[in-house]
C-alpha positions as CSV (number, residue, x, y, z in Angstrom):
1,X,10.2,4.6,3.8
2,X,6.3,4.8,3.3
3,X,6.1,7.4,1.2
4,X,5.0,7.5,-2.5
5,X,7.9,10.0,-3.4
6,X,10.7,8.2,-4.1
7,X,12.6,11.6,-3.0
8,X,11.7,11.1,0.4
9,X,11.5,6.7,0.6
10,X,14.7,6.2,-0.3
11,X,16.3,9.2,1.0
12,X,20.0,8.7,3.2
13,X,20.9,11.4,4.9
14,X,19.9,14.0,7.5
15,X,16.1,15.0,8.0
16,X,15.5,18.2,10.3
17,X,11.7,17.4,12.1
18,X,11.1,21.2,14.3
19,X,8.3,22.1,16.5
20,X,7.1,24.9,19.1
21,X,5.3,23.5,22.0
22,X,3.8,25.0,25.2
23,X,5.5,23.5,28.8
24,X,4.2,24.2,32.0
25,X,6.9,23.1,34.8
26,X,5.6,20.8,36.8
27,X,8.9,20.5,39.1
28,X,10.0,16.7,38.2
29,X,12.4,15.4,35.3
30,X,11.3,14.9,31.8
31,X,12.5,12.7,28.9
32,X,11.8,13.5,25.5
33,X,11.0,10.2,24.0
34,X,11.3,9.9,20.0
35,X,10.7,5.8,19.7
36,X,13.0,4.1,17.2
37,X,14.5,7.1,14.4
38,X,16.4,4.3,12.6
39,X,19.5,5.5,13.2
40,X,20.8,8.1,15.4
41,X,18.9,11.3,16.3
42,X,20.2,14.6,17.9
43,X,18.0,16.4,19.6
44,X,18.1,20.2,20.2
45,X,15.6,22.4,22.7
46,X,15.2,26.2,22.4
47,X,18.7,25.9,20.0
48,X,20.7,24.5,23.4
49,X,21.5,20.7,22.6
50,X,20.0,18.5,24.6
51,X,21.4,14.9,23.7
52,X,21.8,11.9,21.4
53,X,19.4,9.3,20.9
54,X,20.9,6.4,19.5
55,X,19.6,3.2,21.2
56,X,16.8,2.1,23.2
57,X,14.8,2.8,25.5
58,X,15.0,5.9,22.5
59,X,14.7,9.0,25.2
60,X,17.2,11.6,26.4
61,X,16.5,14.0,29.3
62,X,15.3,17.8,28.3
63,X,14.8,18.9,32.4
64,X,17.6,21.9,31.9
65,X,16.5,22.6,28.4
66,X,12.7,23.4,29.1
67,X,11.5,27.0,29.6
68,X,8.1,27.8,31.0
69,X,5.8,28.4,28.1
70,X,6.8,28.5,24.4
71,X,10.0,25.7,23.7
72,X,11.2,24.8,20.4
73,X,12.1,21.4,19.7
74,X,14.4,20.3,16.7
75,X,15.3,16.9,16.2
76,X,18.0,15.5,13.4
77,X,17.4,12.2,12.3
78,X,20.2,10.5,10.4
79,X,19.9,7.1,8.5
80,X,22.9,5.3,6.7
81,X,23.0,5.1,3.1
82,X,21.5,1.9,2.8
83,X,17.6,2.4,1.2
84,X,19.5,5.4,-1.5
85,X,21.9,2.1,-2.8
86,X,18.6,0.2,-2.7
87,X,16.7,2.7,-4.9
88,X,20.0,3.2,-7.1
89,X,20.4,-0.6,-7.6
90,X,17.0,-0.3,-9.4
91,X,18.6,2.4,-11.8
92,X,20.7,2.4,-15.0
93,X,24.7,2.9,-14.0
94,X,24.5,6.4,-15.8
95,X,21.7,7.5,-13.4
96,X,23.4,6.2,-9.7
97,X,24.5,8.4,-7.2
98,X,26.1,5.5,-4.5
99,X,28.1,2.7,-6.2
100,X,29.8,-0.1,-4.0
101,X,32.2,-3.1,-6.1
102,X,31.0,-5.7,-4.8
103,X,27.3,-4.4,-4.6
104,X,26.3,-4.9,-1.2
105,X,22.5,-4.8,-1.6
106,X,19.8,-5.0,-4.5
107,X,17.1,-3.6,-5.4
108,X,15.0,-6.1,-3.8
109,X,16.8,-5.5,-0.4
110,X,13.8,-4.4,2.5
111,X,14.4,-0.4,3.0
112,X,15.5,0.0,6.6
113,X,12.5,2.1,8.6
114,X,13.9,5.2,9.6
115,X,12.0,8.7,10.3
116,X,10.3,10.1,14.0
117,X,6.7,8.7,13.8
118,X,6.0,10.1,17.6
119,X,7.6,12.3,19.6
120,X,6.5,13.0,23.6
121,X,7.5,14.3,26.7
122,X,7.3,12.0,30.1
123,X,8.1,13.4,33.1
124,X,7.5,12.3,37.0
């Protein structure tokens, strides 16, 4: 919702974040914490899933998923289709891709945040 591109701030949908990362076991638990996606998130180690984030405290245990060494993370964000009606209310009809009768928000209507902006492991 920060970015320049329109593309990208008003996009609804599904938004794939991916990343290799080195673990050394350590022989406690560990959370992945994402902090608030927006909407829901799945989350996805080494292609095994690993849980749903959907509320707070915004963390899902990864113990079972971890390998020693190289791990990939993937993590889908989803949003509702709230900031695309917001960016199409600023259109001409012709050029919408969401309609709703009655509208249900304007083109003045705050975006809602959505997005990782931090991503970590905790463990004890």
């Amino acid at each position: 919702t920060t970015s320049e591109d329109p593309r990208i701030r008003f996009y609804s949908g599904t938004a794939c974040y991916s990343r290799t990362f080195h673990w050394e076991d350590t022989g406690g638990r560990v959370w992945l914490e994402t902090g608030d996606p927006g909407s829901v998130a799945r989350v996805r180690i080494n292609g095994c899933p690993a849980g749903i984030v959907w509320c707070s405290p915004w963390t899902v245990e990864v113990t079972d998923s971890l390998v020693e060494r190289e791990n990939m993370l993937e993590i889908d964000v989803a949003n509702c289709l709230t900031n695309r009606m917001i960016y199409d209310a600023s259109l001409p009809v012709q050029e919408r891709i969401t309609y709703a009768y009655p509208p249900v928000v304007s083109s003045k209507d705050s975006l809602s945040p959505s997005g990782l902006r931090t991503v970590r492991l905790i463990g004890l």
